[in-house]
MDTraj code that builds the backbone (N, CA, C; nanometers):
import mdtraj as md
import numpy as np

residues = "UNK UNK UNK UNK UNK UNK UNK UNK UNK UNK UNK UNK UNK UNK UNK UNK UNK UNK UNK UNK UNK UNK UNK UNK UNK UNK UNK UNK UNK UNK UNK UNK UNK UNK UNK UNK UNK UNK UNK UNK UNK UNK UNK UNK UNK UNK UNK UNK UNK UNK UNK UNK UNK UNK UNK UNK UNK UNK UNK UNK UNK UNK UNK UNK UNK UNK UNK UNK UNK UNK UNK UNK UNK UNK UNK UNK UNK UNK UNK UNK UNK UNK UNK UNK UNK UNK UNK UNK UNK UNK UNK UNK UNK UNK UNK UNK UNK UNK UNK UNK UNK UNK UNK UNK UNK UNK UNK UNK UNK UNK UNK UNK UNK UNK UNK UNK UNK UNK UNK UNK UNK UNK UNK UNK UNK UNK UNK UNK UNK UNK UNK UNK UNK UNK UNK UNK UNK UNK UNK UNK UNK UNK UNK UNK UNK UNK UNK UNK UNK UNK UNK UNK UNK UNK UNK UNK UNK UNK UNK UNK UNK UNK UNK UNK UNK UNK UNK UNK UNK UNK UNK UNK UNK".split()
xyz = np.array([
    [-0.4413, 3.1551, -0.0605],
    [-0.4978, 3.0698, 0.0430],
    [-0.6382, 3.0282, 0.0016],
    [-0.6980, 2.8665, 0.0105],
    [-0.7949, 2.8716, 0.0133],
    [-0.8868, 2.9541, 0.0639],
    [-1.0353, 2.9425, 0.0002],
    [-1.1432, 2.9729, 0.0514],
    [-1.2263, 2.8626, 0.1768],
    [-1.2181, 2.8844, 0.2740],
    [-1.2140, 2.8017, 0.3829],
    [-1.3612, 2.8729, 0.4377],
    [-1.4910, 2.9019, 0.3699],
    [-1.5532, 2.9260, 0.4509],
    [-1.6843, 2.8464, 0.4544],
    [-1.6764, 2.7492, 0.5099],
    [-1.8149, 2.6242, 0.5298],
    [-1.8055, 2.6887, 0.6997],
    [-1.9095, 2.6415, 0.7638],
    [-1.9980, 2.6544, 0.8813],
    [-2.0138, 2.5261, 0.9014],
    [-2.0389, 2.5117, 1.0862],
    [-2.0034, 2.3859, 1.1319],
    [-2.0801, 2.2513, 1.0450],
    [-2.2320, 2.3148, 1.0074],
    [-2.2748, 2.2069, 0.9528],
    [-2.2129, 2.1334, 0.8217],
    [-2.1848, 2.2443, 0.7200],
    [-2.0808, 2.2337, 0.5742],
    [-1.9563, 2.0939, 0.6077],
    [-1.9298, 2.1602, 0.7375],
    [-1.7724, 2.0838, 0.8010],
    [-1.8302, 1.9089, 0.7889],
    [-1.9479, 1.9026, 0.9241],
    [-1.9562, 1.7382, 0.9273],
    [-2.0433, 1.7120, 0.7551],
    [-2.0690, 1.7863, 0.6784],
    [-2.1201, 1.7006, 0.5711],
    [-2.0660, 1.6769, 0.5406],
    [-1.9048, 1.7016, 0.5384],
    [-1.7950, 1.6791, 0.4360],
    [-1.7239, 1.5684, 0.5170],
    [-1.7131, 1.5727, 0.6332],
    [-1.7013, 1.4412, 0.7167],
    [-1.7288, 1.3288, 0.7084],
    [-1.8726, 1.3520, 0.7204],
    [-1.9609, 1.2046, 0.6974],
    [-1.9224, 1.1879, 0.5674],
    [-1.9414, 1.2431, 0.4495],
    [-1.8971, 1.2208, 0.3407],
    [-1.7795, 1.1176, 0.3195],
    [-1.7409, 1.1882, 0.3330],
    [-1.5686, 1.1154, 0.3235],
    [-1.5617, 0.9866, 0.3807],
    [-1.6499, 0.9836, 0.5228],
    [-1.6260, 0.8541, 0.5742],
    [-1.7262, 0.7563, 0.5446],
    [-1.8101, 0.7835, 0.4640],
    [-1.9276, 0.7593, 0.3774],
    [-1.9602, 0.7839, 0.2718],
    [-1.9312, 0.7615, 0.1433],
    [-1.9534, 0.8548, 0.0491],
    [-2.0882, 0.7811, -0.0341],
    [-2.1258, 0.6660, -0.0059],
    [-2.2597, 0.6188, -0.0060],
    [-2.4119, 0.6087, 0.0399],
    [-2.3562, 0.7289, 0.1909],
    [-2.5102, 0.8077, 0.2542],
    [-2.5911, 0.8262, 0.1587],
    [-2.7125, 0.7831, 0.2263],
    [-2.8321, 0.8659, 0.1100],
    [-2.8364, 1.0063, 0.1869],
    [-2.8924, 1.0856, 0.1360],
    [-2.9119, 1.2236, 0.1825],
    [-3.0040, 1.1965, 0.2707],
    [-3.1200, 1.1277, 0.3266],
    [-3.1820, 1.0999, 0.4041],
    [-3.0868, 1.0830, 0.5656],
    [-3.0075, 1.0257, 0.4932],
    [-2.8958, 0.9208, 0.6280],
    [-2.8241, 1.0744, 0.6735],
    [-2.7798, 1.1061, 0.5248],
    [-2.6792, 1.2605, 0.6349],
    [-2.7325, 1.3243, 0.6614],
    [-2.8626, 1.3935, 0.6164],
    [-2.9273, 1.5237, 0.6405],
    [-2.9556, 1.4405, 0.8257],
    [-2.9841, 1.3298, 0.8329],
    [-3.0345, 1.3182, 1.0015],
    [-2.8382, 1.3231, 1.1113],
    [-2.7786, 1.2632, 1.0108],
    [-2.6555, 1.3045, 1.1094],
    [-2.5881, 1.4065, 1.0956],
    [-2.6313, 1.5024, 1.0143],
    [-2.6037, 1.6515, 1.0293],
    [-2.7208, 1.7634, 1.1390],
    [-2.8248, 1.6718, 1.1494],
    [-2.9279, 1.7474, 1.2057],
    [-2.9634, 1.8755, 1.1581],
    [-3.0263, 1.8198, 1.0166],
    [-3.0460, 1.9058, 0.8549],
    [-3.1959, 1.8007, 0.8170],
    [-3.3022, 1.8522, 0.7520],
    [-3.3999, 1.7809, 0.7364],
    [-3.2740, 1.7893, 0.5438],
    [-3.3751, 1.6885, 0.4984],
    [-3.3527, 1.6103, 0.3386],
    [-3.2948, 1.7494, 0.2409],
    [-3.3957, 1.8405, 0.2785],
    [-3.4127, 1.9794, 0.1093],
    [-3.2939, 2.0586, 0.1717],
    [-3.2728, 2.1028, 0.2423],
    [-3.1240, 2.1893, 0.3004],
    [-3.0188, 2.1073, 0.2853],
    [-3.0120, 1.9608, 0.3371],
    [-2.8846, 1.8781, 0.3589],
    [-2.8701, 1.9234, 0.1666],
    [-2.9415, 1.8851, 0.0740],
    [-2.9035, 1.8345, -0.0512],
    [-2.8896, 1.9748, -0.0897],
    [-2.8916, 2.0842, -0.0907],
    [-2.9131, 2.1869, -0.1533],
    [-2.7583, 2.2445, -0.1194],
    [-2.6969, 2.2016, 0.0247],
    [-2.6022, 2.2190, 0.1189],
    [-2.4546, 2.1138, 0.0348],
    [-2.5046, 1.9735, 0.0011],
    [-2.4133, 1.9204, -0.0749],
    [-2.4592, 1.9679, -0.2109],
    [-2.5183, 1.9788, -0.2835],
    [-2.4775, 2.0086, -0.4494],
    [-2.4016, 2.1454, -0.4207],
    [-2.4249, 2.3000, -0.3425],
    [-2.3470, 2.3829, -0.3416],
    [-2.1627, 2.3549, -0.2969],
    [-2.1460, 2.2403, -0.2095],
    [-2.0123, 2.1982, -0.1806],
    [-1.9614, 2.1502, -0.3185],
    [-2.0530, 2.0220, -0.3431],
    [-2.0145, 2.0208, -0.5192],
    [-1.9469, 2.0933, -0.6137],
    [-2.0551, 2.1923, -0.6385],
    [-2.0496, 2.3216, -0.7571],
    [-1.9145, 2.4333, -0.7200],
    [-1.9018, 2.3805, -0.5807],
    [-1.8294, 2.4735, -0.4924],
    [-1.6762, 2.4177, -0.5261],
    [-1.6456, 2.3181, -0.5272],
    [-1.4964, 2.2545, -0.5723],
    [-1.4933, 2.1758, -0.4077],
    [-1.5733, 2.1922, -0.3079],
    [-1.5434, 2.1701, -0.1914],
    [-1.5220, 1.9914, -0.2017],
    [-1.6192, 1.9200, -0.2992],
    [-1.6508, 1.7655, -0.3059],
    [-1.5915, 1.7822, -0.4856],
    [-1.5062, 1.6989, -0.4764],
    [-1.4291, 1.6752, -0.6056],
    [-1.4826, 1.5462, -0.6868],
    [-1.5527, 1.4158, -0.5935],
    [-1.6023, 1.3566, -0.6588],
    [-1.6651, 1.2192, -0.5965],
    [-1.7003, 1.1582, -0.5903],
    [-1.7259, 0.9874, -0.4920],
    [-1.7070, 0.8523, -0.6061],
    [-1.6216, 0.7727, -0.5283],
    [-1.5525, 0.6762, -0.5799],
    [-1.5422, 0.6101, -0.5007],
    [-1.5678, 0.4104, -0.5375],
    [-1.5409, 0.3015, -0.4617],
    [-1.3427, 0.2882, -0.3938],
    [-1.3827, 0.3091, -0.2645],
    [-1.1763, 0.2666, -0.2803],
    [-1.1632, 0.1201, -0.2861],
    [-1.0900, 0.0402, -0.3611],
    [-1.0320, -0.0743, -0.3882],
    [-0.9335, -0.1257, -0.3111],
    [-0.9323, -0.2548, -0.2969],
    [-0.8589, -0.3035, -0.1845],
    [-0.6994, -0.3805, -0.3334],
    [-0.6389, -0.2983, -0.2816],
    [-0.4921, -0.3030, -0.4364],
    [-0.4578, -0.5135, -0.4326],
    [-0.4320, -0.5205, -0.3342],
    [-0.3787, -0.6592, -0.3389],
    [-0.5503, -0.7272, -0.3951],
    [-0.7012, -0.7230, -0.3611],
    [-0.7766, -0.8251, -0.3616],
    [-0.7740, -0.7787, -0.5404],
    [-0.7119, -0.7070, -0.5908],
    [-0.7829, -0.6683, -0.7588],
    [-0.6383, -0.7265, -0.8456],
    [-0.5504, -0.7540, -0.7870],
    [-0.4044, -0.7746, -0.8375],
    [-0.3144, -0.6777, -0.8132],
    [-0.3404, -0.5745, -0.7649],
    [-0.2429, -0.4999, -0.7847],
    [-0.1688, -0.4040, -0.6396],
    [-0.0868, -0.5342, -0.5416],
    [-0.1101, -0.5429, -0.4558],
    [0.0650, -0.5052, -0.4427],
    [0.1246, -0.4253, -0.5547],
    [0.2674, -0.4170, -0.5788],
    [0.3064, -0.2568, -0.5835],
    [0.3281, -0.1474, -0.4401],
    [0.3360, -0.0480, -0.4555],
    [0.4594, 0.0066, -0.4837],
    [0.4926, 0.1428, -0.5999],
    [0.6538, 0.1554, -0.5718],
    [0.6469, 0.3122, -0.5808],
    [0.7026, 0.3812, -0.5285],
    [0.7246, 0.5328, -0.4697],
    [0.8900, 0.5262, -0.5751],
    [0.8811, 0.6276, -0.6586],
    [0.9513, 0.6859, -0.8017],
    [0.9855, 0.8662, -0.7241],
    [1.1279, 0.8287, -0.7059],
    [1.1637, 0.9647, -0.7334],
    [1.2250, 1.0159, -0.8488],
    [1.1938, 1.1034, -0.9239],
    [1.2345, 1.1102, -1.0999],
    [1.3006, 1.2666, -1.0802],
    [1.3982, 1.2406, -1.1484],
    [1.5265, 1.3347, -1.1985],
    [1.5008, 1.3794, -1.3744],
    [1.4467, 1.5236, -1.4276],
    [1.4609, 1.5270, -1.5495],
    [1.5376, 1.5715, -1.5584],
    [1.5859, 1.5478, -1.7329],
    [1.7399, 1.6020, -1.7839],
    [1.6830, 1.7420, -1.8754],
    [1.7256, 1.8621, -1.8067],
    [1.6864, 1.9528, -1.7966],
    [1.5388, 2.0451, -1.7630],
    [1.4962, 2.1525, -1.7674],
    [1.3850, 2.2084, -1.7035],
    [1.3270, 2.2861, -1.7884],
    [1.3366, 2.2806, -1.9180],
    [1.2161, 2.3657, -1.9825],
    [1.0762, 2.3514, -1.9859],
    [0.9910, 2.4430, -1.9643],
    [0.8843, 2.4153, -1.9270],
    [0.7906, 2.3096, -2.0084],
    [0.8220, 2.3245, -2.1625],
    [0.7675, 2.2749, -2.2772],
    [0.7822, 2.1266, -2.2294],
    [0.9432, 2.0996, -2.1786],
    [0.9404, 1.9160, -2.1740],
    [0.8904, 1.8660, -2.0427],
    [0.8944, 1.9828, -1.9648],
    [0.8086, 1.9040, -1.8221],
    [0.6701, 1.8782, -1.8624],
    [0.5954, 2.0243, -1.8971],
    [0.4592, 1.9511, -1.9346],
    [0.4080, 1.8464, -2.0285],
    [0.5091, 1.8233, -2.1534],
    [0.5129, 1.6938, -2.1543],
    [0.5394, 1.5715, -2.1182],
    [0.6344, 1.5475, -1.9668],
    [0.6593, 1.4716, -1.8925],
    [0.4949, 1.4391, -1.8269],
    [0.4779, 1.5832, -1.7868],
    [0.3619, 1.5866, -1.6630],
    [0.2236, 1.4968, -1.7794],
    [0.2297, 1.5599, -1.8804],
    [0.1306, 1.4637, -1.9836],
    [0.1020, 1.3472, -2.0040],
    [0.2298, 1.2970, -2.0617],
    [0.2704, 1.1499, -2.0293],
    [0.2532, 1.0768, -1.9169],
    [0.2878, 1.0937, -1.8231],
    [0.2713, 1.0349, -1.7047],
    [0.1148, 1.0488, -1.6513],
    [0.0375, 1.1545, -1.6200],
    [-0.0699, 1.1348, -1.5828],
    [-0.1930, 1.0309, -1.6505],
    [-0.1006, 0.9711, -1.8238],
    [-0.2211, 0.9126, -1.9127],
    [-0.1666, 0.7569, -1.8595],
    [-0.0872, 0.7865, -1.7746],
    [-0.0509, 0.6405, -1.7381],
    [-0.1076, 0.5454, -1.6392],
    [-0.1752, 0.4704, -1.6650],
    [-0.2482, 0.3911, -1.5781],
    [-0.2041, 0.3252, -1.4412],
    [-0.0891, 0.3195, -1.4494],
    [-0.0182, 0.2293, -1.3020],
    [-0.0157, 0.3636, -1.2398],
    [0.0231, 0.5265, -1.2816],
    [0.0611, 0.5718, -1.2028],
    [-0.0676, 0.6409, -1.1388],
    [-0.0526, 0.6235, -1.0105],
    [-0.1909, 0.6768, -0.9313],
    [-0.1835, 0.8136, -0.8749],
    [-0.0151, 0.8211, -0.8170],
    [-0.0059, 0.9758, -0.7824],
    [0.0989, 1.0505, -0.8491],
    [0.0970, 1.1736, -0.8392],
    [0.2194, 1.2100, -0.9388],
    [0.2107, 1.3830, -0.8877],
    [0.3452, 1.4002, -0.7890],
    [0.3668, 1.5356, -0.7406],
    [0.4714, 1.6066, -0.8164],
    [0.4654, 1.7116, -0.8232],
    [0.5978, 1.7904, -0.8799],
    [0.6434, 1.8642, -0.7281],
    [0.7599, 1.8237, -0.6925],
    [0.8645, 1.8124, -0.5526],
    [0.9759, 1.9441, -0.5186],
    [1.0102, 1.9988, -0.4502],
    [1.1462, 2.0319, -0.4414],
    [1.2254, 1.9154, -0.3699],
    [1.3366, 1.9121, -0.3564],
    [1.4350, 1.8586, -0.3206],
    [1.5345, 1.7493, -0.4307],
    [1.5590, 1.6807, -0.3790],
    [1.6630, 1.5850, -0.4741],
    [1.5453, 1.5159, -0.6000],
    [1.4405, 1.5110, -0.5783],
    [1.4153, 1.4527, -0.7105],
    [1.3021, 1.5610, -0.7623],
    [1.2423, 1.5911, -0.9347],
    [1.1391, 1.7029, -0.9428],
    [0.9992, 1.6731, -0.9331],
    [0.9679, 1.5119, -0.9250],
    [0.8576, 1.4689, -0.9593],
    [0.8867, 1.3280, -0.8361],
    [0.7490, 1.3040, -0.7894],
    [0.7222, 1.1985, -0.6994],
    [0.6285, 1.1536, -0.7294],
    [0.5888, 0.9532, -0.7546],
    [0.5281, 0.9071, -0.8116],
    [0.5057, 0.7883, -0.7503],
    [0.3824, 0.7716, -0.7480],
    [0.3106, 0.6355, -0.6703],
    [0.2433, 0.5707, -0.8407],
    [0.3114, 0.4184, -0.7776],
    [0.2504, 0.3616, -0.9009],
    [0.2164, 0.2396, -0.8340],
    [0.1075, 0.1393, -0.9204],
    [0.0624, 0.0225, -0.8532],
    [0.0856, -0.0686, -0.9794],
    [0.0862, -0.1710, -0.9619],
    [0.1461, -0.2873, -1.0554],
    [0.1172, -0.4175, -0.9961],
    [0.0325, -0.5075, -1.0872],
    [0.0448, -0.6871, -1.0145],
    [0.1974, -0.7287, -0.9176],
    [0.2698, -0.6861, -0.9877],
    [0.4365, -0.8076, -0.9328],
    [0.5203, -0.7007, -0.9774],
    [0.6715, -0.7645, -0.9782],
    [0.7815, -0.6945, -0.9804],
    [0.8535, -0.7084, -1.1492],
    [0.7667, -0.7778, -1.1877],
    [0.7779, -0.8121, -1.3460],
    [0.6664, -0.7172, -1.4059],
    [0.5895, -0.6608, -1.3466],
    [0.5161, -0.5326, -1.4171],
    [0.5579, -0.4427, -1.3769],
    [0.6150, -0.3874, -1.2829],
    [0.7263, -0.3002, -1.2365],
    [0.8296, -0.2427, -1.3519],
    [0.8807, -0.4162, -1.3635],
    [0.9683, -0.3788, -1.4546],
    [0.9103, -0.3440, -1.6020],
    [0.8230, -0.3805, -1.6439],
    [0.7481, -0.3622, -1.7997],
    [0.7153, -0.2184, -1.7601],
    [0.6965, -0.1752, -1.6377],
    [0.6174, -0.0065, -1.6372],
    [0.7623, 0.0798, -1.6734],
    [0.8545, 0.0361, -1.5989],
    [1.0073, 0.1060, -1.5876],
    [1.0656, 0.1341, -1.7380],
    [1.0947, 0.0287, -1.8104],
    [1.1293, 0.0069, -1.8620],
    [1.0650, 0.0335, -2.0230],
    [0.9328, -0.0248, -2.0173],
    [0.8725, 0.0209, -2.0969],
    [0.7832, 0.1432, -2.1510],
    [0.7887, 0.2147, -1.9962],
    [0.7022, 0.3492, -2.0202],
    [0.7639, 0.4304, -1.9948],
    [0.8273, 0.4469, -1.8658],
    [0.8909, 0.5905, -1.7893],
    [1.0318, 0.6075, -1.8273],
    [1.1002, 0.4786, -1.8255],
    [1.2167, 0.5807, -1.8878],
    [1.2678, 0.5589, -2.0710],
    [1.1417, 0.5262, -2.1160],
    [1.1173, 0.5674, -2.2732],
    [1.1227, 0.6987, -2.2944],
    [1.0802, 0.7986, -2.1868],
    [1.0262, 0.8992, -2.2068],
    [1.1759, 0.9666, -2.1877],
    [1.1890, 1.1007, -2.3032],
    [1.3169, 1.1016, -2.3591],
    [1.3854, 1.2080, -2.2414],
    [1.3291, 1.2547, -2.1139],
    [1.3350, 1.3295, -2.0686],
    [1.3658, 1.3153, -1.9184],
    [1.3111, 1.1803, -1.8900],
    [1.3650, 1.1236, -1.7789],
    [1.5146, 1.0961, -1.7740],
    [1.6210, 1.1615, -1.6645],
    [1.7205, 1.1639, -1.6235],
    [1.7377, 1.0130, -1.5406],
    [1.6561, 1.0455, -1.4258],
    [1.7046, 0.9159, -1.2896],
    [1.6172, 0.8956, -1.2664],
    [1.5807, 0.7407, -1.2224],
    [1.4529, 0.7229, -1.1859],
    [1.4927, 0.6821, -0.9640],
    [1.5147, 0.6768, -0.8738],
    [1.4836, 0.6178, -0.7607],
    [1.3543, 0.5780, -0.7021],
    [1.3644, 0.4314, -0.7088],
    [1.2528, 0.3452, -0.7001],
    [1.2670, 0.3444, -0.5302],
    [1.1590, 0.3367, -0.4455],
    [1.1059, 0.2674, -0.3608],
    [0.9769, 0.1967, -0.2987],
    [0.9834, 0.0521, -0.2779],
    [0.9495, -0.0491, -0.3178],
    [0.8432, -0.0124, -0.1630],
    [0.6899, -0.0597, -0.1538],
    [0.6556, -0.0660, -0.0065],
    [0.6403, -0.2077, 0.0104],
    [0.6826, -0.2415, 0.1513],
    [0.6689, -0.3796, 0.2163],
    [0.5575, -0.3900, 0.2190],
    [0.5007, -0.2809, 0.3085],
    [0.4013, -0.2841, 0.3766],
    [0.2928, -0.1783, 0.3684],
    [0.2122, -0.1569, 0.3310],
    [0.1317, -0.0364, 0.3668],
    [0.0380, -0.0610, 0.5038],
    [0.0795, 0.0571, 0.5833],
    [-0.0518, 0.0775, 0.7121],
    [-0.1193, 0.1710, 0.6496],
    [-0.1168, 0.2938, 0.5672],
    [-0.2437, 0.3746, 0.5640],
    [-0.2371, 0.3871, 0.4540],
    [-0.3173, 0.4043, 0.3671],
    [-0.3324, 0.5050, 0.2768],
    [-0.4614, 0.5265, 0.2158],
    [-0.4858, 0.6399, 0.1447],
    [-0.6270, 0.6858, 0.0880],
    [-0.6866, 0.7333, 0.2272],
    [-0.5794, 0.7701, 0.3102],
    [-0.7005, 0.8137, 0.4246],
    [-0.7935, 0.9674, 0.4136],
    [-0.9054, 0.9873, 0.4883],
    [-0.9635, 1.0790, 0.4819],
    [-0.8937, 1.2168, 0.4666],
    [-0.9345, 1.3003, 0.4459],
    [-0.8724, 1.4432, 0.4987],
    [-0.8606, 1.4813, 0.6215],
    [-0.7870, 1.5720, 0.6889],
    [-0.8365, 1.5893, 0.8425],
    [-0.8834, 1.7111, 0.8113],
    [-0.9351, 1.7226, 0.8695],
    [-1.0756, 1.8464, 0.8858],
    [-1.0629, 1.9289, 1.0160],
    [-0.9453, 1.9140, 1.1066],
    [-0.9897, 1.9593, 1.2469],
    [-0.9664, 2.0817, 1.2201],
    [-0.8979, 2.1758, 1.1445],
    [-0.8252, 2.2948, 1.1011],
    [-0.9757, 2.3916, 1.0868],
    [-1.0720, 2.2975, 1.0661],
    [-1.1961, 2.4112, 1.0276],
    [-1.2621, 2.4140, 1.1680],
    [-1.2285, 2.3318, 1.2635],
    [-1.2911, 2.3642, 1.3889],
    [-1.1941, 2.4529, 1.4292],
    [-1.0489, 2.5337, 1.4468],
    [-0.9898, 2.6045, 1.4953],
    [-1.0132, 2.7451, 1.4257],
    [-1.0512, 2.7346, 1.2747],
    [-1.0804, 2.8534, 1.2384],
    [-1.2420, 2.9046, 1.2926],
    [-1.3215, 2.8198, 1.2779],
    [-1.4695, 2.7822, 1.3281],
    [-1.4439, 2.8793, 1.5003],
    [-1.3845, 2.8425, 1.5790],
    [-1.3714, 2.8847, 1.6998],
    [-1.2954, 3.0192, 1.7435],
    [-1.2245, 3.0871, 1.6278],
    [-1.1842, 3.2248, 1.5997],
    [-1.3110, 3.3075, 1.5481],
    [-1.3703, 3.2608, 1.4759],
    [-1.4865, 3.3563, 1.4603],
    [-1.6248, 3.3719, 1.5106],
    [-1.5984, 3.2821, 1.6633],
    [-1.7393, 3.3436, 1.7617],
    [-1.6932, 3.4055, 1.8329],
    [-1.7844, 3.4958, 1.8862],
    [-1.7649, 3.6186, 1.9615],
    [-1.7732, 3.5358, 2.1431],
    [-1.6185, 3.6279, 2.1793],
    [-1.6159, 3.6021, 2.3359],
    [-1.6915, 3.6140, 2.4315],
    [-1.7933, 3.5194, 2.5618],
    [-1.8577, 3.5805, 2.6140],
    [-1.7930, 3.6052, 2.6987],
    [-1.8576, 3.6758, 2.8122],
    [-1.7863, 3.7798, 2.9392],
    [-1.8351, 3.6514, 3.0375],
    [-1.7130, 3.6543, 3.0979],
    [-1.6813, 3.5439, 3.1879],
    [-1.8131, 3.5743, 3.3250],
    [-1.8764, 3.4790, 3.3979],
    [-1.9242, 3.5214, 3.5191],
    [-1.8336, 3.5203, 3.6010],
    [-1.8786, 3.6360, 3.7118],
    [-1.8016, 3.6306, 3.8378],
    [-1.8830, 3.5828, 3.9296],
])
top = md.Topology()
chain = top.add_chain()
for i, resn in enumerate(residues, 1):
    res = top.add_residue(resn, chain, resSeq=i)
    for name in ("N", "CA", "C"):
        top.add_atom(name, md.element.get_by_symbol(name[0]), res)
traj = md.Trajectory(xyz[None], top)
C-alpha cells in the first residue's frame, strides 16, 4: 500500500497543483495559507518524495493534429517474461502510444494511442504493432468522442483518511 502520509496542507498543494501546475509559489503558498519558504520547502519534499512526478503543458489532441483516438486491446502469442518485456519495450518507445497498461481479462495489454487520421492508424497498426513478432490480436476501439480525459486525480480519499486520525471530542450535553 502506498505511503499516504501528507497533512491537510501537503493535500491542497497537490490540488492546486494539479489544477495549476503553473502557480508561482507565491500564488500557492497564499492559497495554501503557507508564507513562500515552507510552501517551497513543502513542494520540493513532495517532489523528492515521488508525491509530484512532474509538470507538463496538456495539449488540446485535435488543435496539434492529432485529434484521432484508438483504445488497442492486444493479445500476445505466448507469455514468457523475456518477450513481454520486450513487447512492453517496444511499445513504450512508441510515440503515438500515450498509454500502455498490462490488464487481466480478455486482452494482456491496453493501449491508448493518438494519431492525425485513420490512415495513420493504419501506418501505426500495420507498420509498428503488429510487426512486432509477438503480437497475437490486436482489438481496436475507435473514440467518437471524448468528454474527459487527462483529468486530475481525486484526492478526496486523503480527506477520509485525514478524518480517521483526529482524535474524538466528547460531545456536549
Amino acid at each position: 500500500m502506498p505511503n499516504l502520509d501528507l497533512d491537510p496542507i501537503d493535500c491542497r498543494i497537490v490540488a492546486e497543483l494539479q489544477a495549476d501546475g503553473r502557480l508561482s509559489n507565491v500564488e500557492l503558498a497564499d492559497k495554501v495559507g503557507l508564507s513562500p519558504s515552507p510552501c517551497l520547502r513543502r513542494v520540493k519534499r513532495l517532489e523528492r518524495d515521488g508525491y509530484i512526478e512532474g509538470y507538463r503543458a496538456a495539449l488540446r489532441r485535435d488543435r496539434i493534429g492529432l485529434g484521432f483516438s484508438v483504445f488497442l486491446g492486444v493479445k500476445l502469442d505466448g507469455h514468457t517474461n523475456e518477450r513481454a518485456l520486450a513487447f512492453e519495450k517496444a511499445v513504450v518507445a512508441m510515440p503515438e502510444v500515450i498509454a500502455c497498461h498490462l490488464v487481466s481479462g480478455e486482452a494482456d495489454y491496453f493501449l491508448e494511442i493518438v494519431v492525425p487520421d485513420l490512415a495513420g492508424y493504419q501506418r501505426f497498426l500495420v507498420g509498428k504493432l503488429l510487426d512486432l513478432p509477438i503480437v497475437r490480436e490486436v482489438r481496436s476501439n475507435i473514440a467518437i468522442q471524448t468528454l474527459k480525459a487527462g483529468a486530475p486525480l481525486p484526492l478526496e480519499h486523503f480527506e477520509t483518511r485525514q478524518s480517521k486520525r483526529l482524535p474524538k471530542t466528547a460531545k456536549k450535553t
